[in-house]
HTML snippet that shows the backbone in 3Dmol.js (N, CA, C, O; Angstrom):
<script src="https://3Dmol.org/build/3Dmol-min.js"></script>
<div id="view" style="width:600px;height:400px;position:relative"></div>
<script>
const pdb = `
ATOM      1  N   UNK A   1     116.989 281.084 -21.069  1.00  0.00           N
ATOM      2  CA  UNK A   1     117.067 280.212 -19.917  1.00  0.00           C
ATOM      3  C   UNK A   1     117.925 280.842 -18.811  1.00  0.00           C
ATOM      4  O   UNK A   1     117.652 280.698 -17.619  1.00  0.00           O
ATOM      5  N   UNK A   2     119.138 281.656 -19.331  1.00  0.00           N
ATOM      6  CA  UNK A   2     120.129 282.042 -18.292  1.00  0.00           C
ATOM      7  C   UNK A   2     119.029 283.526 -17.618  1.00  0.00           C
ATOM      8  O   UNK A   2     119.590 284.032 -16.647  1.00  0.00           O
ATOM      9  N   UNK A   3     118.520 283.788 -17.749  1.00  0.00           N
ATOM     10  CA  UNK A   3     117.402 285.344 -17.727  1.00  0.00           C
ATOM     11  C   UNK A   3     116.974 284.675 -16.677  1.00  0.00           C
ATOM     12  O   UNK A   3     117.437 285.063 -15.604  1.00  0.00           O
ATOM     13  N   UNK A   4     115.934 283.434 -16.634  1.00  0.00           N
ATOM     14  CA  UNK A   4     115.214 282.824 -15.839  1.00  0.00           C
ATOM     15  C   UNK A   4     116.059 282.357 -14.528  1.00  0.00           C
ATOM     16  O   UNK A   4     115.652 282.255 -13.370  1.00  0.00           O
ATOM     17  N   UNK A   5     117.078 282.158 -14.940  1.00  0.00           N
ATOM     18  CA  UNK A   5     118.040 281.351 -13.718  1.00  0.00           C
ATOM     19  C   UNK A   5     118.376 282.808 -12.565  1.00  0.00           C
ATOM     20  O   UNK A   5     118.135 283.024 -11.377  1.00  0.00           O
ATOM     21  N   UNK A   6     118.968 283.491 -13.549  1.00  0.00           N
ATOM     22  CA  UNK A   6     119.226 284.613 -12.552  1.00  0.00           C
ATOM     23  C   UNK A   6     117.793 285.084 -12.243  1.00  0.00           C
ATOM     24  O   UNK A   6     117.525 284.786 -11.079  1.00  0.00           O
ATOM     25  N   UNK A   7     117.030 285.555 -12.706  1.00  0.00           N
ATOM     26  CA  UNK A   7     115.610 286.030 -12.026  1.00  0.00           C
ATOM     27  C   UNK A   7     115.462 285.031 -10.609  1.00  0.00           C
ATOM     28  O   UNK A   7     115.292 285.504  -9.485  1.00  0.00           O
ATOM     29  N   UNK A   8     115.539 283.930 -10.833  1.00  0.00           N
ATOM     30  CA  UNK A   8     115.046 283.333  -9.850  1.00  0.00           C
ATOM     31  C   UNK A   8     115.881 283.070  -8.487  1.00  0.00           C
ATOM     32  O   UNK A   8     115.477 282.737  -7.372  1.00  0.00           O
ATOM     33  N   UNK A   9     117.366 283.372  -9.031  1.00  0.00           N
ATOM     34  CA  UNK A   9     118.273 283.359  -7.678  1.00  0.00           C
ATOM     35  C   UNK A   9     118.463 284.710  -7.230  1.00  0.00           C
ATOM     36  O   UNK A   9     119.248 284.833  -6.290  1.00  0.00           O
ATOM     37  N   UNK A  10     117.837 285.928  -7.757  1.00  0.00           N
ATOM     38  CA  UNK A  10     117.852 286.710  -7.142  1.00  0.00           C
ATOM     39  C   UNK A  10     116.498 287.251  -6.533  1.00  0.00           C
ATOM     40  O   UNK A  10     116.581 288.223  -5.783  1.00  0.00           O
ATOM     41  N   UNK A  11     115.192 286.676  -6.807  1.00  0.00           N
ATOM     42  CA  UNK A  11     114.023 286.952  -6.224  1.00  0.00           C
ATOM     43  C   UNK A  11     114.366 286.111  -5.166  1.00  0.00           C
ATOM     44  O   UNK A  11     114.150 286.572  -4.046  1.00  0.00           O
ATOM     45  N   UNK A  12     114.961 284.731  -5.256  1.00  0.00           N
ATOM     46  CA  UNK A  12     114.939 284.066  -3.744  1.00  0.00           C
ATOM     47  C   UNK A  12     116.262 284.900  -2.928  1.00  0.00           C
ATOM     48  O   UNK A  12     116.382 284.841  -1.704  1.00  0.00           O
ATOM     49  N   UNK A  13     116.980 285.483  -3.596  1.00  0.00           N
ATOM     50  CA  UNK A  13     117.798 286.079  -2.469  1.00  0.00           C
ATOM     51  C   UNK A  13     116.973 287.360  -1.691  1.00  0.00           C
ATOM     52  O   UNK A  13     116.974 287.602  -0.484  1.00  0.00           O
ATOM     53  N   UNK A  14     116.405 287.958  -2.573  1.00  0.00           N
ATOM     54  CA  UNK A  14     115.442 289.184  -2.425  1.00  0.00           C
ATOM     55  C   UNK A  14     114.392 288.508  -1.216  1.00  0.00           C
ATOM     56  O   UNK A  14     114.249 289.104  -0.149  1.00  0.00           O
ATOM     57  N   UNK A  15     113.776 287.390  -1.456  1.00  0.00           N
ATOM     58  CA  UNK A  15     113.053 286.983  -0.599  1.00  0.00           C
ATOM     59  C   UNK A  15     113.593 286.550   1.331  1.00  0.00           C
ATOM     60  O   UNK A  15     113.227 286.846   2.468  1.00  0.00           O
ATOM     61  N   UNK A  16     114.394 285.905   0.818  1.00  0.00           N
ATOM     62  CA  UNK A  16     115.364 285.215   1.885  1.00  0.00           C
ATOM     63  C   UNK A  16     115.751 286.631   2.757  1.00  0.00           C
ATOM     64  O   UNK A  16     115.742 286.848   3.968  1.00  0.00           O
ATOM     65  N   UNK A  17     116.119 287.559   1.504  1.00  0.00           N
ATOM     66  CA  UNK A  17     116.440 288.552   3.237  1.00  0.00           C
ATOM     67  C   UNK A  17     115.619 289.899   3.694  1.00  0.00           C
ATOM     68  O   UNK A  17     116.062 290.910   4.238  1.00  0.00           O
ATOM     69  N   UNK A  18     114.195 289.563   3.273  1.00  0.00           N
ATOM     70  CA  UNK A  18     113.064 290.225   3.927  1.00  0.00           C
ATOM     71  C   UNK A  18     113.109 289.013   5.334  1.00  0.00           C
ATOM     72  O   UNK A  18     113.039 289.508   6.459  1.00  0.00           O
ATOM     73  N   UNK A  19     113.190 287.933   5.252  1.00  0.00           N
ATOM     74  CA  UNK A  19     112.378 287.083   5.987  1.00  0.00           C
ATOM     75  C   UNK A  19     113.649 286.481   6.900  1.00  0.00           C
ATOM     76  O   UNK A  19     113.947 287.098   7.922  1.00  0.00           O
ATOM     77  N   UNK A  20     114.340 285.368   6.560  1.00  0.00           N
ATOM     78  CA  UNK A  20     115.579 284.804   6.702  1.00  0.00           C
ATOM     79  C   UNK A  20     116.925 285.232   7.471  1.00  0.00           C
ATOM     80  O   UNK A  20     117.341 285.012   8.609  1.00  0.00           O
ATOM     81  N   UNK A  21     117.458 285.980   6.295  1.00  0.00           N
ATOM     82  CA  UNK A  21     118.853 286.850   6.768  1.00  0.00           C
ATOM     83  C   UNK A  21     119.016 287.914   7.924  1.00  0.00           C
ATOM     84  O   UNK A  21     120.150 288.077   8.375  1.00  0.00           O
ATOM     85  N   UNK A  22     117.991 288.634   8.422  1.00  0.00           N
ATOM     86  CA  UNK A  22     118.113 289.306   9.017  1.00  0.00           C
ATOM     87  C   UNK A  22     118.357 288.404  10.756  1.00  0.00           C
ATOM     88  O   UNK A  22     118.777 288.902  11.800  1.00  0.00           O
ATOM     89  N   UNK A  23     118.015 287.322  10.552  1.00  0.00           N
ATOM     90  CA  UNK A  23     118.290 286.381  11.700  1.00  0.00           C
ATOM     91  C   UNK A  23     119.742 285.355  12.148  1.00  0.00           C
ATOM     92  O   UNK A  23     119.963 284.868  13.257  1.00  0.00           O
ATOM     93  N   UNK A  24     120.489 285.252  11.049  1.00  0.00           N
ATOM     94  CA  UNK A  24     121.219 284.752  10.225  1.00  0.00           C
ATOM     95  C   UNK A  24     122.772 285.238  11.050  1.00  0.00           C
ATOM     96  O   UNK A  24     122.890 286.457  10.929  1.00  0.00           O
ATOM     97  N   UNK A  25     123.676 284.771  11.646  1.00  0.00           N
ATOM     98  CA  UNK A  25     125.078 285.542  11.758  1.00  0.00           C
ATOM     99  C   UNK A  25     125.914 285.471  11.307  1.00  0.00           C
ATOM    100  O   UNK A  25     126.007 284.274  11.035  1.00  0.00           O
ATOM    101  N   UNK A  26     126.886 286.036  10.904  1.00  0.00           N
ATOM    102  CA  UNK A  26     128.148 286.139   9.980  1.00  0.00           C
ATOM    103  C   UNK A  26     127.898 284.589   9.240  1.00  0.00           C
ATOM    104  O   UNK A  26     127.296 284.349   8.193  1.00  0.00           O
ATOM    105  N   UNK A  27     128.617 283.596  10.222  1.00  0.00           N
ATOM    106  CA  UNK A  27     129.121 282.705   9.396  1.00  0.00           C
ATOM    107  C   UNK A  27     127.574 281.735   8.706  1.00  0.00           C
ATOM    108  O   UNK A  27     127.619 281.204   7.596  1.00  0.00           O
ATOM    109  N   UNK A  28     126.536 281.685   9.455  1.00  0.00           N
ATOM    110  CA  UNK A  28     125.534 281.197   8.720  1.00  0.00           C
ATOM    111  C   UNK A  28     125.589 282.102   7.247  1.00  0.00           C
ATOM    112  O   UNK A  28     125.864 281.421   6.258  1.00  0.00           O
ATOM    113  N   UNK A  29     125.371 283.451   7.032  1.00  0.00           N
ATOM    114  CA  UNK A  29     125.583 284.252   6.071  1.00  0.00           C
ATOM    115  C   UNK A  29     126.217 283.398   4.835  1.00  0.00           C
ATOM    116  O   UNK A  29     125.702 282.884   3.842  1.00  0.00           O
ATOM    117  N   UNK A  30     127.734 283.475   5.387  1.00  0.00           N
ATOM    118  CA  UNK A  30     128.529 282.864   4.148  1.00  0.00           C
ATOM    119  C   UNK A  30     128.013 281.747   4.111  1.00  0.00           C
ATOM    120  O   UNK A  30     127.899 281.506   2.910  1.00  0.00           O
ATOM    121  N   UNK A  31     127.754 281.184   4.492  1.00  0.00           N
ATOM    122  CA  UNK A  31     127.476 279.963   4.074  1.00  0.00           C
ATOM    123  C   UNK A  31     126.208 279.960   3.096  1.00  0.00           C
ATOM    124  O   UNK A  31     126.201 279.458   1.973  1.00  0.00           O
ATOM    125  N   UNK A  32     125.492 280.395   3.514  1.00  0.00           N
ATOM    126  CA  UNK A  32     124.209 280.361   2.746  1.00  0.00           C
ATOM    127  C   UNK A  32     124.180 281.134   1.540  1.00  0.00           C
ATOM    128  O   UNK A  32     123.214 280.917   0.808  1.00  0.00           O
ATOM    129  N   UNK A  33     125.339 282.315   1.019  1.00  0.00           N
ATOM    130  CA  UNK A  33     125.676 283.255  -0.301  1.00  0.00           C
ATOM    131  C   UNK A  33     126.768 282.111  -0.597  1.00  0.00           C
ATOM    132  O   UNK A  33     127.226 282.177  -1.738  1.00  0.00           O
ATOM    133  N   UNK A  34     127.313 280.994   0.272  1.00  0.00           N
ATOM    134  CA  UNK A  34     128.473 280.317  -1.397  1.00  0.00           C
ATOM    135  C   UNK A  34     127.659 279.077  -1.507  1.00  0.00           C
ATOM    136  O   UNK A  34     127.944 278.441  -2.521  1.00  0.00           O
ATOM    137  N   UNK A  35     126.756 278.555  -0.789  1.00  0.00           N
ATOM    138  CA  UNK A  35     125.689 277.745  -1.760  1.00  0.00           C
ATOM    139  C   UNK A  35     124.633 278.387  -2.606  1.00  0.00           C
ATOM    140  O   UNK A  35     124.195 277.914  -3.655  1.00  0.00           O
ATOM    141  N   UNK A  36     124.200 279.723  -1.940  1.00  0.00           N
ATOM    142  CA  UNK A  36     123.172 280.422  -3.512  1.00  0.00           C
ATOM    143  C   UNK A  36     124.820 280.403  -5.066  1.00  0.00           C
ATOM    144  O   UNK A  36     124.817 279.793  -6.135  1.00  0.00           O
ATOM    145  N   UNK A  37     125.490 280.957  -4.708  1.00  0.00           N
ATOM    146  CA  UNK A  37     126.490 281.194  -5.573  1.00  0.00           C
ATOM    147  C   UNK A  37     126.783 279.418  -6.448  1.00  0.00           C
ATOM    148  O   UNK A  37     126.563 279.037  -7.598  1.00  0.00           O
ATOM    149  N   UNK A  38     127.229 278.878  -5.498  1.00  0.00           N
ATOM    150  CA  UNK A  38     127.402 277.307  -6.490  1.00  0.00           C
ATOM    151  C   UNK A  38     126.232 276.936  -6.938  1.00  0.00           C
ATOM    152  O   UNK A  38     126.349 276.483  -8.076  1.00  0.00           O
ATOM    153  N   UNK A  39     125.220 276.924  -6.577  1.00  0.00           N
ATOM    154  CA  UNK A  39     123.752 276.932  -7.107  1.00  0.00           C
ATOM    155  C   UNK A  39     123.266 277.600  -8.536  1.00  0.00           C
ATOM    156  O   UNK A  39     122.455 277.261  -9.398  1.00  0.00           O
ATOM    157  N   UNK A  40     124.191 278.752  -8.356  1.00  0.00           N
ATOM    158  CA  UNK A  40     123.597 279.896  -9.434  1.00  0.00           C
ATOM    159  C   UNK A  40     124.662 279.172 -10.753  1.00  0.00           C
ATOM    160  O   UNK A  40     124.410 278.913 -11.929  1.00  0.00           O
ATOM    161  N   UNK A  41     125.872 279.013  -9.957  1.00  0.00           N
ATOM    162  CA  UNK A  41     126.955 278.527 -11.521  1.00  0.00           C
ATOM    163  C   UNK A  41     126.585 277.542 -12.370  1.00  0.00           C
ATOM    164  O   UNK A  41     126.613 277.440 -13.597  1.00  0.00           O
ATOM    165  N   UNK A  42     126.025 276.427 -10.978  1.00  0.00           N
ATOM    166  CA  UNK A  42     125.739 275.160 -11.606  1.00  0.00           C
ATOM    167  C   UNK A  42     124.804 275.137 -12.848  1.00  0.00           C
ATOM    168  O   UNK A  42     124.900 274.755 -14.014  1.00  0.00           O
ATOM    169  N   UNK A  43     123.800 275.752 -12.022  1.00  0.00           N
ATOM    170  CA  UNK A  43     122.231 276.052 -12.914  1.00  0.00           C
ATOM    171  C   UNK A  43     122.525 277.301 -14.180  1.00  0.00           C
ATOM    172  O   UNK A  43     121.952 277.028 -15.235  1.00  0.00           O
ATOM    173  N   UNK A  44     123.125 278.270 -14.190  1.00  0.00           N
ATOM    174  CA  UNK A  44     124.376 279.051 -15.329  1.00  0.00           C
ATOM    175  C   UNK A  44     124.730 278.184 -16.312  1.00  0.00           C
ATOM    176  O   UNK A  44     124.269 278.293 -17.448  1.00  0.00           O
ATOM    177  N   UNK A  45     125.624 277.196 -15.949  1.00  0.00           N
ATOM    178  CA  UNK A  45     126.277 276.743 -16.841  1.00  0.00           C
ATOM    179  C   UNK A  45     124.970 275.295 -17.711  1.00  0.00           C
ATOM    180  O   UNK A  45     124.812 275.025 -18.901  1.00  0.00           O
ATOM    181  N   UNK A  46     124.589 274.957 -17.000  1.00  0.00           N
ATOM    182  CA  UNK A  46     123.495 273.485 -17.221  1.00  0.00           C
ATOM    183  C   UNK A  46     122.775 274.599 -18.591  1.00  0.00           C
ATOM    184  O   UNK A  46     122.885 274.244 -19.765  1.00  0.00           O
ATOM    185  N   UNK A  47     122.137 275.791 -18.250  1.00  0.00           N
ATOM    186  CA  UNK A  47     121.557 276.677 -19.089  1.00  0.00           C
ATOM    187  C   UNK A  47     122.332 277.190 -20.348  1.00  0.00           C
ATOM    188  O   UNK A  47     121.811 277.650 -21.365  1.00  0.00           O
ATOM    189  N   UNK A  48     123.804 277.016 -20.077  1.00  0.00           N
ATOM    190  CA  UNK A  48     123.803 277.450 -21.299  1.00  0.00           C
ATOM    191  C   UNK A  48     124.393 276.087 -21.892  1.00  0.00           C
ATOM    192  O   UNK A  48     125.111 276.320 -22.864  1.00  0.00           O
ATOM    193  N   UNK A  49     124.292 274.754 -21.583  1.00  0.00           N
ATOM    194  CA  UNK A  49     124.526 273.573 -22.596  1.00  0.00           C
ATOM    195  C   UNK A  49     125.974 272.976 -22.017  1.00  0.00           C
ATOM    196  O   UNK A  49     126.493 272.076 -22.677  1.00  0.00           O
ATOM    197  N   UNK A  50     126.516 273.352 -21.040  1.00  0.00           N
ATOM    198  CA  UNK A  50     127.731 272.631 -20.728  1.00  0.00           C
ATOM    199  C   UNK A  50     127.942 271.488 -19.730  1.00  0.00           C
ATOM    200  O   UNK A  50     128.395 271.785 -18.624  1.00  0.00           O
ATOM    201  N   UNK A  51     127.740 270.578 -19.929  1.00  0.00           N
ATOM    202  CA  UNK A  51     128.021 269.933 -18.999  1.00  0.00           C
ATOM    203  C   UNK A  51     129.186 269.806 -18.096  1.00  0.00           C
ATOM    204  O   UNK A  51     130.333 270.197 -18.316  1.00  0.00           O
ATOM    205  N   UNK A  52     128.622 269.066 -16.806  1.00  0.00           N
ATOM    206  CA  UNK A  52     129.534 269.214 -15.681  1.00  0.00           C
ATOM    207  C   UNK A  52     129.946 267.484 -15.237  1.00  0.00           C
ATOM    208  O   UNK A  52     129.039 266.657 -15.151  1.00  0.00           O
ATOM    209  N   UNK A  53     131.008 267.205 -15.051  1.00  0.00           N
ATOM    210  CA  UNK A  53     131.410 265.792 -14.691  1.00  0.00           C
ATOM    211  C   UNK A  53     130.803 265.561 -13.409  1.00  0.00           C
ATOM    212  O   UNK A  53     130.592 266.287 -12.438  1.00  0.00           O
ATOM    213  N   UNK A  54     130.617 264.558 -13.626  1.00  0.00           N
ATOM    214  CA  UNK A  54     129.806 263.656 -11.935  1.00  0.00           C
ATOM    215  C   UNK A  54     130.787 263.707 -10.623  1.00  0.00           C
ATOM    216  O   UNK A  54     131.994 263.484 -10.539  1.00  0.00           O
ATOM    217  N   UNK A  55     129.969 264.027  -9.780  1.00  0.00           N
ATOM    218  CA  UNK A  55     131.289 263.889  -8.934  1.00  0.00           C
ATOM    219  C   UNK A  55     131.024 262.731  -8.102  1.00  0.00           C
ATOM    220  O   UNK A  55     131.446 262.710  -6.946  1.00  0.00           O
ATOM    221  N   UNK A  56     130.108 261.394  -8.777  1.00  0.00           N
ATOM    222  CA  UNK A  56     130.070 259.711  -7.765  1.00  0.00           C
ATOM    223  C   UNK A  56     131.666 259.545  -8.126  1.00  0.00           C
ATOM    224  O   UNK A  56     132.092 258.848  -7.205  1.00  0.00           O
ATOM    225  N   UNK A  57     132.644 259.809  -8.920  1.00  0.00           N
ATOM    226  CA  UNK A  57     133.607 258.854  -8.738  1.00  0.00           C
ATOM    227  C   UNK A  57     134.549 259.268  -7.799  1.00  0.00           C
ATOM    228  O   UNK A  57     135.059 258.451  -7.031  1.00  0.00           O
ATOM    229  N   UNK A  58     134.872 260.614  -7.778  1.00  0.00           N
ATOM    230  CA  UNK A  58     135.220 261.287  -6.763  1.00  0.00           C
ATOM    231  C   UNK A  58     134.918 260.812  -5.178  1.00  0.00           C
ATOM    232  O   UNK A  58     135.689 260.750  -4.221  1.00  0.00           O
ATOM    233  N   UNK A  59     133.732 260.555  -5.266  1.00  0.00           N
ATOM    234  CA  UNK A  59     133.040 260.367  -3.503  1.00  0.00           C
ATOM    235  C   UNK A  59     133.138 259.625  -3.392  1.00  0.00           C
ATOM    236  O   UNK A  59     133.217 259.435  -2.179  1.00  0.00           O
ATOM    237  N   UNK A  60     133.288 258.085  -4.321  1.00  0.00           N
ATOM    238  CA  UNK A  60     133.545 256.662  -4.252  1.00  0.00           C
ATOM    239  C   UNK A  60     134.767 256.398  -3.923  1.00  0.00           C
ATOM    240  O   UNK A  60     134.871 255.498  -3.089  1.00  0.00           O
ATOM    241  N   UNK A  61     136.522 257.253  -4.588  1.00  0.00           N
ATOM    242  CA  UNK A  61     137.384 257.551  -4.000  1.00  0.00           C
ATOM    243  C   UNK A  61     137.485 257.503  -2.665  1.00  0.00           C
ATOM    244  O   UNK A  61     138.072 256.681  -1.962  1.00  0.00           O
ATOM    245  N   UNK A  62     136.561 258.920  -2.231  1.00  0.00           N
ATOM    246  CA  UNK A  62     136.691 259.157  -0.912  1.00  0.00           C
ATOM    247  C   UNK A  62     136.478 258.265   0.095  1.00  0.00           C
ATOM    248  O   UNK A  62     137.131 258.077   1.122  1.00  0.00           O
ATOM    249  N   UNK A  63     135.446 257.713  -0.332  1.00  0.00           N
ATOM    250  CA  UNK A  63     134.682 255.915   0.902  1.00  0.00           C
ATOM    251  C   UNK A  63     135.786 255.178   0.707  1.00  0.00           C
ATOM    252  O   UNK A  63     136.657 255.240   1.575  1.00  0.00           O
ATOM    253  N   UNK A  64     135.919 254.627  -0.050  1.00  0.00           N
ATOM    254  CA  UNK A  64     136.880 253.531  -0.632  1.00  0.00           C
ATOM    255  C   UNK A  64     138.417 253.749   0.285  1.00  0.00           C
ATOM    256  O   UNK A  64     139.061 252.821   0.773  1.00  0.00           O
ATOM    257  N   UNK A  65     138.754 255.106   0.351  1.00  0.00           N
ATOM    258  CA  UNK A  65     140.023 255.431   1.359  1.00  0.00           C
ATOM    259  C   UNK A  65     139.729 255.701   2.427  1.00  0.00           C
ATOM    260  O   UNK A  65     140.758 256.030   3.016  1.00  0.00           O
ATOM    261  N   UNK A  66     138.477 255.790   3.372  1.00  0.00           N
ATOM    262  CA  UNK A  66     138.391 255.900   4.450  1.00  0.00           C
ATOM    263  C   UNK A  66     137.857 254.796   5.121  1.00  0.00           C
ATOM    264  O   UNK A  66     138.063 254.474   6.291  1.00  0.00           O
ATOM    265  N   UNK A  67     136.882 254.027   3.968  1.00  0.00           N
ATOM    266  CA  UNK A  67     136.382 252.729   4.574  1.00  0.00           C
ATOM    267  C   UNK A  67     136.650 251.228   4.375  1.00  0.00           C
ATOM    268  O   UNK A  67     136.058 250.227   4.779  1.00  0.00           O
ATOM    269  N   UNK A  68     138.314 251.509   3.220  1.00  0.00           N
ATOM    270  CA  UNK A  68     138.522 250.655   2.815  1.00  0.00           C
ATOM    271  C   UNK A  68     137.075 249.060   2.064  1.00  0.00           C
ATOM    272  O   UNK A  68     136.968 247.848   2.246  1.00  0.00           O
ATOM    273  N   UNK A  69     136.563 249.772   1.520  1.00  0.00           N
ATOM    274  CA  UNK A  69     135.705 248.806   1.006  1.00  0.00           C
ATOM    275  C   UNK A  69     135.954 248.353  -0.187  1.00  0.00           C
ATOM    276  O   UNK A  69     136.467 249.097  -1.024  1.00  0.00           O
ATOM    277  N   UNK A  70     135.653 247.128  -0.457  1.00  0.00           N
ATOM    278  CA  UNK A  70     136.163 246.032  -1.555  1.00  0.00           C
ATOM    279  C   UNK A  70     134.793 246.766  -3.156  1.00  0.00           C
ATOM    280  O   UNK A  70     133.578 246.673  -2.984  1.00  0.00           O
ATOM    281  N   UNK A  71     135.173 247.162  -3.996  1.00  0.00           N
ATOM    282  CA  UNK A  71     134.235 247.250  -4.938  1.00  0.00           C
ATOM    283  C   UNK A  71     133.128 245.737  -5.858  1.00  0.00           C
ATOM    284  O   UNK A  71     132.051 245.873  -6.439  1.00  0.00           O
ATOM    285  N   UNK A  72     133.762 244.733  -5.697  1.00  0.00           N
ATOM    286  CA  UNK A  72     134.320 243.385  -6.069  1.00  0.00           C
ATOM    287  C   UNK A  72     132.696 243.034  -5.672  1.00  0.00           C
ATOM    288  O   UNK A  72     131.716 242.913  -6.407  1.00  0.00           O
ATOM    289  N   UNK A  73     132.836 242.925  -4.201  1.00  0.00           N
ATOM    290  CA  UNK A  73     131.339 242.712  -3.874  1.00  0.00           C
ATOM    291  C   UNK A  73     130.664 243.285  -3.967  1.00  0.00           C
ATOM    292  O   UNK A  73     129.737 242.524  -3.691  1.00  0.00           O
ATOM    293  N   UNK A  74     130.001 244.651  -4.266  1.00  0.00           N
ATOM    294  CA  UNK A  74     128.836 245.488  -4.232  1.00  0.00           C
ATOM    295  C   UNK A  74     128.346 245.194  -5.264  1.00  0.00           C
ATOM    296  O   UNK A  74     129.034 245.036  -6.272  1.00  0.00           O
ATOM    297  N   UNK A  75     126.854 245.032  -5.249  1.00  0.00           N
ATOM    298  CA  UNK A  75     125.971 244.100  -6.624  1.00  0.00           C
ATOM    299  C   UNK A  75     126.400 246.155  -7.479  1.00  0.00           C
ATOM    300  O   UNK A  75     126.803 247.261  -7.120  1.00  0.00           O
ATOM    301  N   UNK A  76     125.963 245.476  -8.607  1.00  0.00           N
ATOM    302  CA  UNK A  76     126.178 246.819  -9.825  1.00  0.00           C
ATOM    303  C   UNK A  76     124.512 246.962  -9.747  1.00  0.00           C
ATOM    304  O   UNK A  76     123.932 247.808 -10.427  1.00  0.00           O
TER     305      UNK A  76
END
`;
const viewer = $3Dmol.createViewer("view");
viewer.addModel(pdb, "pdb");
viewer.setStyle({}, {cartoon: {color: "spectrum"}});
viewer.zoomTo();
viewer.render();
</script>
C-alpha cells in the first residue's frame, strides 16, 4: 500500500511540473510541496495502519473562542 502511495505522489508531482509548476512563484511553490508533503504523511501513515486523531475537536475549540457559541443548543 505504502509503494502505491508514494508512486502516486510522485507521478502527480512528476505531472504537476511538466504542466503546473513551471507557472507557479516561489511562494505558490511552497505551498503547494507542504500540502503534497502533509498529503503524502497522512496517506503514509493511514497505509501503514496508524491512526490519526480528529482534528473536529480542535476546530470546535477554535469557533467556540472566537464565536463564543453556546454548545447546549446545537441539535447533536
Amino acid at each position: 500500500m505504502f509503494i502505491l502511495v508514494l508512486l502516486l505522489c510522485v507521478g502527480t508531482i512528476f505531472y504537476d511540473a511538466l504542466t503546473l509548476l513551471k507557472n507557479l512563484n516561489r511562494r505558490e511553490k511552497f505551498i503547494y510541496f507542504f500540502m503534497m508533503g502533509l498529503g503524502f504523511v497522512v496517506l503514509s501513515l493511514y497505509s501503514f495502519k496508524i491512526d490519526l486523531p480528529s482534528p473536529s475537536d480542535g476546530i470546535i475549540r477554535v469557533l467556540n473562542s472566537i464565536f463564543k457559541i453556546d454548545n447546549s443548543s446545537l441539535p447533536l
